[in-house]
N, C-alpha and C positions, 0 to 999 in steps of 0.2 A: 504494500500500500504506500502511496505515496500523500501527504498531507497540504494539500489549500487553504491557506487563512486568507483573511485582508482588512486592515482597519482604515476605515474609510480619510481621516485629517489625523493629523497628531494635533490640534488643539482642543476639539470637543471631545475628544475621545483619549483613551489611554491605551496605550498597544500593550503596555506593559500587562495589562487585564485583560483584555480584550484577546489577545493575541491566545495567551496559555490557557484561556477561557473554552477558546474554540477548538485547541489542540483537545483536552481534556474530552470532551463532547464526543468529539470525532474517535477516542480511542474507546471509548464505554462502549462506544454500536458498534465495534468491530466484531463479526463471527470469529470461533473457533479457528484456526489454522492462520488467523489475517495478524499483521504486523505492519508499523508505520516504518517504514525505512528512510525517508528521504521526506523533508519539511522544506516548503514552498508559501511565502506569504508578502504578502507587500505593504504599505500604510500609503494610502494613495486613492483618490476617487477611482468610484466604478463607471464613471459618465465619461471617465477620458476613451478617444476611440482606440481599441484594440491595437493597433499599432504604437501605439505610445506608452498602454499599459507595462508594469513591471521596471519600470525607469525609476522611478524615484529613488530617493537614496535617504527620505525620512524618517526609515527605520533606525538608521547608523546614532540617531538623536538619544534613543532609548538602549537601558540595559532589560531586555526582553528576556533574556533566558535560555532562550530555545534556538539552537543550531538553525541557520539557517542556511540551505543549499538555492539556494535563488527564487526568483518573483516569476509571474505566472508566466513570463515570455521562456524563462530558463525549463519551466514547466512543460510548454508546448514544446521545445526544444527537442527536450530528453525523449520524449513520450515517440517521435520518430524514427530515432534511434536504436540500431538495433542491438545497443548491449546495455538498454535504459534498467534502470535498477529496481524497477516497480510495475505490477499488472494494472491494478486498478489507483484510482483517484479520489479520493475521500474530503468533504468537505464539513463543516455546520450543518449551513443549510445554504442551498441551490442563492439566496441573496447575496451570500456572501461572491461568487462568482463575478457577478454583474447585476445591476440595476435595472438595464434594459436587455428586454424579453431578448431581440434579435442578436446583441452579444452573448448572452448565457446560449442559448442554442447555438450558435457559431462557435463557443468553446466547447461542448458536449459532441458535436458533430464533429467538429476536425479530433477528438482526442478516439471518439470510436470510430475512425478512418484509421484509426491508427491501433485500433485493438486493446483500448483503452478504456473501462467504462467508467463516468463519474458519477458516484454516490452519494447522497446526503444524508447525515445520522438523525435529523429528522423525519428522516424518509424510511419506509420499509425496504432491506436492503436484499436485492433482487439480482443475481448474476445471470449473464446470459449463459445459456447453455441446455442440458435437459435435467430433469427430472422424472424418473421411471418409464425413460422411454419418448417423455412429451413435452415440447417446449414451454420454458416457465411463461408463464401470461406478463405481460407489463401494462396491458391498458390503463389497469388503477393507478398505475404509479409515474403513466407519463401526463395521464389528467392531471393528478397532483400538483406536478412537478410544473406543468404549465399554467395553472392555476399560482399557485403560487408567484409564478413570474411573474403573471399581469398584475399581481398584485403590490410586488414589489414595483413594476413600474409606474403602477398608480401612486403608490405612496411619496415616490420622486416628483413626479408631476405636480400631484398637491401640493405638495412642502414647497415647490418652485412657485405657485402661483399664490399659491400664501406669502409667502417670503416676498415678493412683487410689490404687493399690495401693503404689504408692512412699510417697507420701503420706500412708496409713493407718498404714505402717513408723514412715515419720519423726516423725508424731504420738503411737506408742507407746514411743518411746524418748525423749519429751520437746521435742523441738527445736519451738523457735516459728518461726510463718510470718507475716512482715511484722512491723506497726509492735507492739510492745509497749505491749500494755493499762496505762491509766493504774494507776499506783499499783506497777510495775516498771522496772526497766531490763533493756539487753539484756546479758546475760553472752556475750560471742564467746568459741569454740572454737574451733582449730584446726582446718580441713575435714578431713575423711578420707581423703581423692582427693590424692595426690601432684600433680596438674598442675593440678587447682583450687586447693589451697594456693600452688601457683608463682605464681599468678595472683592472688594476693593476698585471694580470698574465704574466710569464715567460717560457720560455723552458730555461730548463738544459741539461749541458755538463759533463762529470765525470773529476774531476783533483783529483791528488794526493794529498792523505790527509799526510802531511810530520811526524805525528806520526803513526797511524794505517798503511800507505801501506810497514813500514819495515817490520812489523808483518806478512800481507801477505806472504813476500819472505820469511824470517824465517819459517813459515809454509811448505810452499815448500820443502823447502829444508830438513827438516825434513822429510820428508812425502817421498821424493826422495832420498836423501842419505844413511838413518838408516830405511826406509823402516818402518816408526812407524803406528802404529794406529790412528782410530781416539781420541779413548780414551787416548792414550798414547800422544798423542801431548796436548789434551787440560788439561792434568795431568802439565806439563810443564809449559803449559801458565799461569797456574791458580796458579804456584810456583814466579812469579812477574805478578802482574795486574797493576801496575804501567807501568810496560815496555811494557805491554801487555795489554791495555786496553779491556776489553770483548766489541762483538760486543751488539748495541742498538738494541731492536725489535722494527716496527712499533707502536705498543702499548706499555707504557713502563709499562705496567700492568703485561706483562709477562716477564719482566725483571729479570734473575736472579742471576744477578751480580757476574755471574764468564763463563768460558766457555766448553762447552758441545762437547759432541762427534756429533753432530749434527749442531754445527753451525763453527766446523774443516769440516764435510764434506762438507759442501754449501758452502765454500770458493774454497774447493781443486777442486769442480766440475762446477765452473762458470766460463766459459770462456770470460766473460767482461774482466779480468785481462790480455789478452793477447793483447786489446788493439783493438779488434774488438767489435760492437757493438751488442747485441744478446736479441733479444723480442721473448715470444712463449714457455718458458723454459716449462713454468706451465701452466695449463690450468685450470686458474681461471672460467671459464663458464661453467665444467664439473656439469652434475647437478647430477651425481652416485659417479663421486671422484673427490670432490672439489679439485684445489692444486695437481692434482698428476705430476707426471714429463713426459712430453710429449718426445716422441723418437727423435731423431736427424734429420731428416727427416721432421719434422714439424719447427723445430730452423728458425728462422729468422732471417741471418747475415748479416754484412754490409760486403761488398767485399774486403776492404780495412779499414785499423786501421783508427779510430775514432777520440780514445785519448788515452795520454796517457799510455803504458802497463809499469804494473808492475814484468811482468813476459813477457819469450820467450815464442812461443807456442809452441817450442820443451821443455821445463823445464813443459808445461802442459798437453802434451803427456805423459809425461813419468809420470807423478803423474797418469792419467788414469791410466797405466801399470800395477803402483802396487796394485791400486783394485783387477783388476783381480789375481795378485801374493795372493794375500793378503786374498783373499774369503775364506766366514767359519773359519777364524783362529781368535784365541784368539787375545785379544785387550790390553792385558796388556804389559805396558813398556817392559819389560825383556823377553816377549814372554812365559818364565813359569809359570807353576801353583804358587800365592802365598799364599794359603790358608795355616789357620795353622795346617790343619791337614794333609798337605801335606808332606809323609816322603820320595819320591823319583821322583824326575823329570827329562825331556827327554829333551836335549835341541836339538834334530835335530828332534824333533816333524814338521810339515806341509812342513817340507822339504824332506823327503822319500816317495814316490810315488812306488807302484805299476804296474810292467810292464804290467801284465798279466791282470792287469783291467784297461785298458786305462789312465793310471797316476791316478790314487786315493791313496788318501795318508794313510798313515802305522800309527797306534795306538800305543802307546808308553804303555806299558806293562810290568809287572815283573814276574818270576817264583819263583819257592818257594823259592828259596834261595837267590830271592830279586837281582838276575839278570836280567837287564834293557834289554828287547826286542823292536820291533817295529812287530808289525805284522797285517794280516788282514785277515778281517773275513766277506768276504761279505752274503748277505743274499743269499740261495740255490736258490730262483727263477732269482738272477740278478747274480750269478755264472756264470763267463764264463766258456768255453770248456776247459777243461786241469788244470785248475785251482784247484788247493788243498782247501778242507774245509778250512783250518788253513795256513797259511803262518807265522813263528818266522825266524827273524833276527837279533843276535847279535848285539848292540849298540858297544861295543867294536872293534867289525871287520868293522863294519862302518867308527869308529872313527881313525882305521887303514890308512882304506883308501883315511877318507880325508884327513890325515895327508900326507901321498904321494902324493894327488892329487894338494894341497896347496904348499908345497914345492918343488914340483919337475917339474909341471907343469906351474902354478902362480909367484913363487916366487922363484925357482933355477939358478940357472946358464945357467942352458941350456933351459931354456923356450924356447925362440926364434927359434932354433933349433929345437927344438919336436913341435914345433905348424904349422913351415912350413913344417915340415915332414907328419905332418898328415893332412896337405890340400889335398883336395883330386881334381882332375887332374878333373875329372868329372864336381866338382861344380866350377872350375874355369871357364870350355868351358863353363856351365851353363849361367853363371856369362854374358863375353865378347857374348853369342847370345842374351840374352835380352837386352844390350846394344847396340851392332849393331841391332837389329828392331827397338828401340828408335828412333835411328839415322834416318833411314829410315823413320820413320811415320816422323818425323820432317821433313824430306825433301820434304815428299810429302805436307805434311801441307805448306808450305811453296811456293811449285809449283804452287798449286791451290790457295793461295792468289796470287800469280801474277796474275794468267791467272784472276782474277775476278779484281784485277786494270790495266789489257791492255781492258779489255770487259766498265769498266766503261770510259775509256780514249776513245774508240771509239763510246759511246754513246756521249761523249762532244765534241768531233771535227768533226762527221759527221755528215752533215743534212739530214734526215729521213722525207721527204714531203709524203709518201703513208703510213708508219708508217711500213714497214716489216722488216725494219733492227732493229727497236725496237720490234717487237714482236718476230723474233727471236733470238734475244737476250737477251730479258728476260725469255726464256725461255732456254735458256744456261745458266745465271744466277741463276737460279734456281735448277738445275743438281748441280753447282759447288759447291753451298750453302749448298744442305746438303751433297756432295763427303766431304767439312771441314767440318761439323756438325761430318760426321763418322769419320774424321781421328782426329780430336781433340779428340772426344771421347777415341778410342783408343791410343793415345798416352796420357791423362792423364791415364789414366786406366794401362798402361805399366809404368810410371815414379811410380805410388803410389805402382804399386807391385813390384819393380826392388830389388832382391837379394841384400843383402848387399857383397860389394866387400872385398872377404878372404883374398885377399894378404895385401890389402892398411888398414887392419885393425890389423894387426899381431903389429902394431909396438908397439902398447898401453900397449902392456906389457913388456915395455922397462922402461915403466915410474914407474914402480912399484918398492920397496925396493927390494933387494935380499937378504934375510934374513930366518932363519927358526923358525917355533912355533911349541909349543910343546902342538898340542890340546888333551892329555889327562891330563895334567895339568889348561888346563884353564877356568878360571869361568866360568859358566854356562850364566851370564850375558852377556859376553865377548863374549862367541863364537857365540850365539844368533844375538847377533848387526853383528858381522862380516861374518856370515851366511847371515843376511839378506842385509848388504850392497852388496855383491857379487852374490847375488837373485841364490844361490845355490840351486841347484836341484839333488837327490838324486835316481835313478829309479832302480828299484831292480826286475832281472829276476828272476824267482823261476828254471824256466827250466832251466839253465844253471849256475844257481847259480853265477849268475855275476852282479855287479851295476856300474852302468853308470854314473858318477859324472859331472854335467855341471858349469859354472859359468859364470854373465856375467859383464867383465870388460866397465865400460862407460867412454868415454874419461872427460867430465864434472866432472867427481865423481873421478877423478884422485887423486888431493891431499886428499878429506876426507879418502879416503877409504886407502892410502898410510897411513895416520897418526894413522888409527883405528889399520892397520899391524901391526907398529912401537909399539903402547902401549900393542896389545896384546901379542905381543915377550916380551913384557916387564915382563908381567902378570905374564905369563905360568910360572911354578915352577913343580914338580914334585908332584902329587896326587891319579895318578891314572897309573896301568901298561896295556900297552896293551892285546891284546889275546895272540900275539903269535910272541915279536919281544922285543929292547930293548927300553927304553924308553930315547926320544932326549929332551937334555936340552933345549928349547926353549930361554931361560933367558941370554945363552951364544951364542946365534946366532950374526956372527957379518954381522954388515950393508954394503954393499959397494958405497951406495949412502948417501952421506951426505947430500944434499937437494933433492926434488920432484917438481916437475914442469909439468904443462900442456905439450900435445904436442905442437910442434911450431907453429906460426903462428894461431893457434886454427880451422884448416881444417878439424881438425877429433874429435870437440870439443863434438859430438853429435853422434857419430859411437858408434856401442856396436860390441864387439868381445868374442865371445863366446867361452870359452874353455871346451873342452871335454875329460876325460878318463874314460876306460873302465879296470877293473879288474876283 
């Protein structure tokens, strides 16, 4: 005989008992002539799939006792082999095996492929073979033995969808699971459970850790106003570790005492910081991808702030945003190539897009005479209609026109003027009817919570002795319930799509310097950051040979982006001459705003207003 254990974790459980528990068990039911020779056990979930079983090495933790000749993998091994040291296989009971019905039979199948039969000493022990001539019967004992199965895998299943729902509790009453995200500590409570308390365990709460959660908001902001990388921010952080301490890992084995483009992103994408509570990110239970990032849709949030935020959730919107800005592009500070063989770089590189291929962005290129292009060259099979092999666009006539687009549009005199000139009468009606349906679905949301507290006020003041004014009543109840089910629905569903309004957002470029730059003068570094604070967009039709210059002003980014103006007017000197115009001193631009200031009251702290010209 050979012996099977298995203890499911070494923390709720003790192998040290458990283990001898089940050897003991397994030798009481042995028949006359049977002996255990060879002990086989693991301490390891039964949920892991079959190929990864028998790996652990969490037995080595405990002094168990009992010899151990290896885990179920070394078990299947042997059991093929043809000088294996045992006939049959002996266990507890058939649970101990596995959890789920199709692995327990995939281990009983392959081991009686191999002439092997597995026994349970709760089971009546039944060898194949004859008896007086006639083969023994097993029907009763393979009903059992599958019965019992399913029943074990029931008991898994519950326990997992209980444990769900426990979880979803815990997470709406605030309490954190595991290591606390950098930029907090753990605040311990007192458990709730009298015999867990005895025991010396706690639930934790997140509070501000008063060195690491500035770091947080510094990252932010960074990541938000200068549009930086991952890499580029944690280039930064890693230039003061002082001020900046690196985050800790669980293990500090993997500790690498500075910080990574990897542990910028896990900050910038964990919405704990906003001060809601959030379990489910990860799906630690994948058994194909350990750790991978579960979609939004599975997030388990608490409805209302927990603790603490270190951040607004509109400042963690808007870090989303610039992923998306931000995809496929280089991750270096200064946004250009810095290598050293690098003899000519593009600084409106991932900012020029392609009309004719649904915004794809223009490759920065030279011709022979080491004239800076942008051009694109998609492959002939994903070739739209109309579309030229080749597409070249002057970097110069670009840089023409965002010089007009910046000063004339952004930063002129008459901004205001041209921005309400080019609202268009269209998107305003647009505008004022999805507001007015707002209106509207709120009033009826509103209707029908009446009508469902006069329905409840007439079930309490009326007495109902035959019971028909309650039944049909709760059956009007029921109509109203889901009439709001639908109108809530559609009324979030209209506030989260609602147009941004064009007029009430014009004014943000009021707040801006009125000042001119001279961007064929200015560094490469310079116009890059100020490209990327104003999340410019560059779109260039080939057919009509015109490009679409966007930008978008954000009331919040008001003074960075005001300050960034001010030093690159400062910069700009004379360097480079246009295609085909004179070139403006940027350096003698004079200012007419001597301070910068949010807008007032900070109403429109969070509005983005999008400016557009077309040349």
């Amino acid at each position: 005989m050979a012996f099977l254990g298995r203890t499911s974790t070494d923390e709720q459980q003790d192998p040290t008992l458990s283990i001898p528990r089940q050897l003991t068990n397994s030798e009481r039911a042995l028949l006359p002539g049977m002996v255990i020779v060879a002990r086989f056990y693991d301490v390891e979930s039964s949920r892991k799939e079959l190929d990864q079983r028998g790996r652990s090495t969490a037995w080595k933790k405990f002094d168990i006792g009992i010899p151990r000749d290896g885990g179920l993998g070394d078990l299947l091994a042997e059991a093929t082999s043809p000088d294996r040291r045992f006939d049959v296989v002996i266990c507890e009971s058939i649970d101990r095996i596995a959890r789920w019905t199709h692995q327990g039979t995939k281990i009983e199948h392959d081991l009686e492929l191999a002439g092997v039969p597995l026994l349970a000493a709760d089971e009546p022990i039944i060898l194949n073979g004859q008896s007086n001539g006639r083969k023994r019967k097993r029907a009763s004992q393979v009903l059992l033995r599958r019965t019992k199965q399913g029943v074990a895998e029931w008991y898994i299943l519950e326990m997992l969808e209980k444990s769900w729902d426990g979880f979803e509790v815990h997470t709406g009453q605030g309490w954190n699971i595991g290591k606390p995200p950098y930029g907090y500590e753990a605040e311990k409570h007192r458990h709730p459970v009298p015999a867990k308390r005895a025991q010396g365990k706690h639930k934790t709460k997140l509070s501000i850790d008063p060195v690491r959660g500035p770091v947080v908001v510094q990252i932010y902001t960074w990541r938000v106003d200068e549009k930086l990388a991952y890499r580029a921010i944690a280039e930064r952080l890693n230039t003061d570790l002082d001020r900046y301490p690196p985050p800790q890992p669980v293990d500090p084995e993997r500790a690498v005492g500075r910080w990574t483009g990897s542990a910028v992103r896990e900050i910038l994408f964990n919405p704990k910081y906003t001060g809601h509570m959030v379990w489910n990110r990860r799906s630690t239970k994948d058994k194909l991808h350990p750790g991978k990032t579960n979609s939004r849709e599975e997030w388990i949030v608490s409805d209302t702030p927990t603790h603490p935020a270190i951040i607004s959730v509109e400042l963690f919107s808007s870090a989303q945003e610039i992923a998306k800005y931000r995809r496929r592009s280089r991750s270096e500070t200064s946004g250009t190539n810095r290598h050293r063989q690098t003899r000519v770089s593009y600084p409106l590189r991932s900012h020029v897009l392609c009309e004719l291929c649904g915004g794809r962005r223009m490759h920065g290129k030279c011709n022979h005479a080491k004239t800076p292009y942008y051009y694109c060259q998609p492959r002939e099979r994903d070739r739209p209609e109309g579309h030229p092999a080749t597409i070249w666009l002057r970097e110069d006539e670009l840089l023409d026109g965002l010089a007009t687009f910046f000063n004339r549009h952004l930063l002129g005199p008459d901004r205001l003027s041209l921005v309400n000139s080019s609202i268009d009468a269209k998107t305003v009606r647009l505008a004022e009817n999805h507001n007015q349906r707002i209106l509207a679905v709120r009033r009826a949301v509103g209707d029908v919570q009446q009508r469902l507290e006069r329905l409840t006020t007439v079930l309490e003041e009326r007495d109902d002795p035959d019971g028909t004014v309650f039944s049909r009543i709760q059956a009007r109840l029921a109509d109203l319930e889901g009439q709001l089910r639908e109108r809530t629905a559609e009324l979030t569903y209209l506030e989260e799509s609602a147009p941004p309004d064009p007029v009430g957002q014009v004014d943000l470029l009021a707040h801006l310097p009125e000042i001119e730059i001279n961007f064929f003068s200015l560094p490469d570094d310079r116009l890059r950051r100020l490209l990327d604070a104003f999340a410019v967009q560059i779109s260039y039709d080939k057919l009509a040979h015109r490009a679409t210059y966007r930008a978008r002003v954000s009331g919040h980014l008001i003074p960075q982006a005001s300050q960034m103006i001010m030093t690159s007017a400062r910069e700009s000197h004379p360097k480079r001459q246009p295609a085909g115009g004179p070139v403006v001193d940027g350096a003698t631009g004079r200012s007419l705003h001597s301070s910068v200031t949010c807008p007032a009251g900070g109403t429109t702290a969070h509005q983005n207003f999008r400016a557009t010209d077309q040349r």
